[in-house]
BABA-134541 format. One record per residue: x negated, y negated, z negated of N, C-alpha, C in turn. Coordinates in pm, whole numbers, plus 50000, padded with zeros to 5 digits. Last residue first. Example, Ala and Ser with C-alpha at 12.3 -4.5 7.8 and 13.67 -1.06 7.14 Angstrom:
// BABA-134541
487155022549292486335010649286487104999749213
486815056949220487705045049220486805033049220
This chain:
// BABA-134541
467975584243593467565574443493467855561543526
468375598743779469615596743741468835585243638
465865592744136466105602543963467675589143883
466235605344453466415594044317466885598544183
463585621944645465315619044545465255609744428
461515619944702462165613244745463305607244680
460355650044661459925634544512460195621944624
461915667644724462215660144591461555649944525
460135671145003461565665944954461865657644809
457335668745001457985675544937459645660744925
454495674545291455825662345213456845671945146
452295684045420452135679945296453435675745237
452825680145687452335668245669452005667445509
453915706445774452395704745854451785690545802
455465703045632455085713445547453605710945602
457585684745786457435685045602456145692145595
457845705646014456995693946010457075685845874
459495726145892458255728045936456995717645921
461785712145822460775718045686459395723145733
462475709346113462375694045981461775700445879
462915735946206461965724646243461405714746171
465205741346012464025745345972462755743346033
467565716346086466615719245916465525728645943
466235703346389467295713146307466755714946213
466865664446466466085680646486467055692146367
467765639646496467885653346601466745662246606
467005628446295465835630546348466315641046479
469365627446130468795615946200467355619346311
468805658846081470195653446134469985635646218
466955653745901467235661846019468285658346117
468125639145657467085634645761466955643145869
470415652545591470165642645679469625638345753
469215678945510469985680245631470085662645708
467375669645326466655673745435467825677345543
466935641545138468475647945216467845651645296
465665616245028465225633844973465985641045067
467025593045080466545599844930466175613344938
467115588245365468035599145317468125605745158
465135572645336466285564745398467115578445329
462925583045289462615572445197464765571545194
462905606745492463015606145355463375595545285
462365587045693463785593445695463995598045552
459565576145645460985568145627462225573845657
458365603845596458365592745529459565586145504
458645607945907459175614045830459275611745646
457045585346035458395587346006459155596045975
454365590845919455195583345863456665578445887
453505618246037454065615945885454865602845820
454075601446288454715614046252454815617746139
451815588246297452845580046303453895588446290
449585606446232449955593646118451405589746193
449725622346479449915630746367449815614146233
449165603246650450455609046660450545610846517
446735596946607447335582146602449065592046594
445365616846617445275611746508446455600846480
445065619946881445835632546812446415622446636
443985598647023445645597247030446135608346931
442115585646726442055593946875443725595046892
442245551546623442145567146613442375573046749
439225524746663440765527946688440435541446715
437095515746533438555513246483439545516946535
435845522846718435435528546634436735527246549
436365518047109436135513246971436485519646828
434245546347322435925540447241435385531147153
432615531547546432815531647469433715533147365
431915515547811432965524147804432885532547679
431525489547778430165498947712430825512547806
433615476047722432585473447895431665483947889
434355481447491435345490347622434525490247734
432335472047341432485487647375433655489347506
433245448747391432015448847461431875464947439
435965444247274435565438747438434165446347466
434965449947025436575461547103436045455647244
433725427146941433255434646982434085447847030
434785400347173434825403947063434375415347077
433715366347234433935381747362433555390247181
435495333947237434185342647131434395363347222
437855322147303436445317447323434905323647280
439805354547419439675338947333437875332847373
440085372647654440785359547632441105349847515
438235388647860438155379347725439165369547754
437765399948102438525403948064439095397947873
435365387548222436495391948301437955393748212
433455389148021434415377148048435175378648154
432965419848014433645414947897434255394947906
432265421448308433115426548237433385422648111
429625404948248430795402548314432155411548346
428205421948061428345407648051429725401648137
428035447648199428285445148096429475435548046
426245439648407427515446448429428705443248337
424165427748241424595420248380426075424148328
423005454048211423635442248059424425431948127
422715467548414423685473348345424025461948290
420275448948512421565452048566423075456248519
418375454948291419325443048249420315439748374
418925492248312418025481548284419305471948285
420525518648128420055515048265419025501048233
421125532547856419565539747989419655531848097
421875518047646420745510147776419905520647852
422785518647362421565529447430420725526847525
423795491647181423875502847276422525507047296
422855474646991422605486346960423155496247055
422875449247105421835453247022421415472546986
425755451547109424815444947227423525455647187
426635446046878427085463446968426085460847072
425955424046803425015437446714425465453046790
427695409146958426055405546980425365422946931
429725418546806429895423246930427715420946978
429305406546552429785419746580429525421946719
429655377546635428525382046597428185398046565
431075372046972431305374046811429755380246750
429555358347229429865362547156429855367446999
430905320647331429685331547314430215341247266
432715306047429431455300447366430705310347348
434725304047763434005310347638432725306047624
436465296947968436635288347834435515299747715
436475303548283436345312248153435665302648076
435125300348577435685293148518436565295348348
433455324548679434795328448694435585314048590
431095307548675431495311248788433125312848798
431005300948381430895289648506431515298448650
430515330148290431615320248228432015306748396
428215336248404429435339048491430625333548406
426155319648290425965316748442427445325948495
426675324448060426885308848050426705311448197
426285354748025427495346247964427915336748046
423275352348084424465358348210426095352348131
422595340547852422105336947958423195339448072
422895362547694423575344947654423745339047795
421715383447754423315381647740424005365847765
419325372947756419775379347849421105379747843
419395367047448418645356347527419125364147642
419875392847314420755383347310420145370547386
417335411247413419105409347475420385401047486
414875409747356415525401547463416995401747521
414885427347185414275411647127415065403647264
414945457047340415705452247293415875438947178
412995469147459413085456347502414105446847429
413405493147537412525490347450412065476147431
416005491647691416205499247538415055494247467
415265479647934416005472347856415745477847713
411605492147976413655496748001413775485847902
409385470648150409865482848031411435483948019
407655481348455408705471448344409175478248288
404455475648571405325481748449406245475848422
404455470348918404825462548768405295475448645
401495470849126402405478949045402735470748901
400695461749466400735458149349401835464949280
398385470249718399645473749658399615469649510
């Protein structure tokens, strides 16, 4: 009986971008996919996932991100999503509400100079809803209004 130590991908990690490259160029060819390699960001997400599985997972990986690449370079947003991974640049949906909510209350201000019945009023909501959400974002009416100068 013969026994192989093989070491996990994780401690192994000198051989990933030679393993990546490698499965790249053998399923680029397969699924016919116009790609030169990946971004040099994405190589360093390579590098620095966790890998509890072995170079099956990097396999997995690999062809999921040219499954789903559509310029010539597999960017790194591509290789965390294959990671399942959120990408780092993008906010959580609470985050992404609560900014796009101050900022259109922002532009009703900006649009009504300061006019909390207006902007309410554009916002089908009622003045003391509209001073609520003012109050949950920090926003003071008057330094909307247009000064007489």
């Amino acid at each position: 009986m013969v026994h192989f130590a093989l070491p996990a991908l994780a401690e192994r990690r000198e051989d990933i971008p030679l393993l990546a490259g490698h499965f790249l160029d053998t399923l680029k060819t397969k699924y016919r996919r116009p790609i030169t390699g990946f971004a040099p960001e994405a190589m360093e997400g390579l590098l620095k996932a966790p890998w509890p599985g072995n170079v099956r997972q990097l396999f997995n990986v690999v062809e999921k991100c040219v499954a789903l690449c559509t310029g010539p370079l597999v960017p790194l947003a591509l290789v965390e999503r294959a990671l399942n991974r959120p990408s780092e640049d993008l906010a959580s949906f609470d985050e992404a509400r609560r900014a796009f909510e101050r900022d259109y209350l922002v532009q009703l201000l900006k649009m009504t100079g300061g006019n909390v019945s207006q902007a309410a009023r554009l916002a089908k909501r009622n003045r003391s809803d509209f001073y609520t959400l003012l109050n949950r974002h920090g926003l003071e009416p008057a330094a909307f209004k247009a000064t007489g100068d």
